[in-house]
N, C-alpha and C positions, 0 to 999 in steps of 0.2 A: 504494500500500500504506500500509496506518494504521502509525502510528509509537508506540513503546512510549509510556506515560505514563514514562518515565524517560529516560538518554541515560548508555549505559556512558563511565565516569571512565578518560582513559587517561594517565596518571603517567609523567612519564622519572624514571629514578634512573642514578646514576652507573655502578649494573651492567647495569642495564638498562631495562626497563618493565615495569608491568601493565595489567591491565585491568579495572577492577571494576565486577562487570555487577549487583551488588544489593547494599545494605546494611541494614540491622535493618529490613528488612521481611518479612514472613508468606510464606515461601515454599518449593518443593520443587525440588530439583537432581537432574538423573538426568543418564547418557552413555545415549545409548539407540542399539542398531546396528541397522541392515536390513541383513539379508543381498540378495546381488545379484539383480537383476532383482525383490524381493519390495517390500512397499507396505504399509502401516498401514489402516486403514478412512479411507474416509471417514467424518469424526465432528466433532463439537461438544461445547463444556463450558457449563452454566449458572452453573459458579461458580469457574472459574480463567480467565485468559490464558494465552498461551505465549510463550517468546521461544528462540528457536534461534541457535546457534553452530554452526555446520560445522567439524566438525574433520579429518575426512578424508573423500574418497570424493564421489561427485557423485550427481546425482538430480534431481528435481522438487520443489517443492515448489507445492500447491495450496493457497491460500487464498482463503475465496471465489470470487470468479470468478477471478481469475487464478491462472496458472504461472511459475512461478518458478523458474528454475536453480538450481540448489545444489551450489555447490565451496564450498574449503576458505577459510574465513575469512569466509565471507557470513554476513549474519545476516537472520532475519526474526520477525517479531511479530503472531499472531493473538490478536485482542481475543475477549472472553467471546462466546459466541454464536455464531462466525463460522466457517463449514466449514473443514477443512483437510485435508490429506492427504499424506504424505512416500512418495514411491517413491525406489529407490535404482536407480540404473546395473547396468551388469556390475561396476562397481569397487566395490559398495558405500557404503554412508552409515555415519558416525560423528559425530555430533552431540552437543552440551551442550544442555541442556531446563532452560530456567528457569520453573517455575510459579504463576503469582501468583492471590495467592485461596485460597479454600478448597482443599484438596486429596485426592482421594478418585475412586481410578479404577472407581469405580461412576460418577461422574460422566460413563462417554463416553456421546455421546447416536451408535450409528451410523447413517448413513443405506444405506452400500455397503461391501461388505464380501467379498472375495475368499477369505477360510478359511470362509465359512459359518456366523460368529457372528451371535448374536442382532443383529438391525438394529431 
């Protein structure tokens, strides 16, 4: 798996830690949830990356050719261009979505699409 252009900053402090996953760069933050057993299109952007945080709940994750587990605390990183697709478990997905690039969800290009949206 391609590895972000960046590498989240992980700080001790006396109380405790953070994690700082982007600084003064051009970017969009969402939580995005899949409810159980439900799935995203498969899709691509021409003009953002993504980079995923699991916060709760487990699933798949598809980039490119590969599959990818996804429990709590993984992270993974698709480059501009590159398929992807997030299914969730019976326990559900709760994820942090960091978007880099231009940002504009006319941008999804889908290829497969399980509700019957425009592909």
């Amino acid at each position: 798996m391609q590895k972000p252009p960046f590498q989240p900053l992980h700080v001790e402090r006396p109380w405790g830690d953070f994690i700082k996953f982007v600084e003064n760069s051009p970017c969009t933050v969402k939580i995005i949830t899949v409810k159980s057993g439900q799935a995203l299109s498969l899709q691509y952007h021409k003009n953002r990356a993504e980079f995923w945080h699991v916060i709760s709940g487990t699933g798949v994750a598809t980039i490119g050719e590969e599959k990818l587990k996804m429990e709590v605390g993984k992270e993974f990183y698709t480059p501009i261009g590159t398929s992807h697709r997030i299914e969730a478990d019976e326990s559900g997905l709760v994820l942090l979505e960091i978007g880099y690039g231009a940002f504009d969800e006319s941008d999804i290009v889908r290829t497969e699409d399980r509700y019957a949206r425009v592909v």
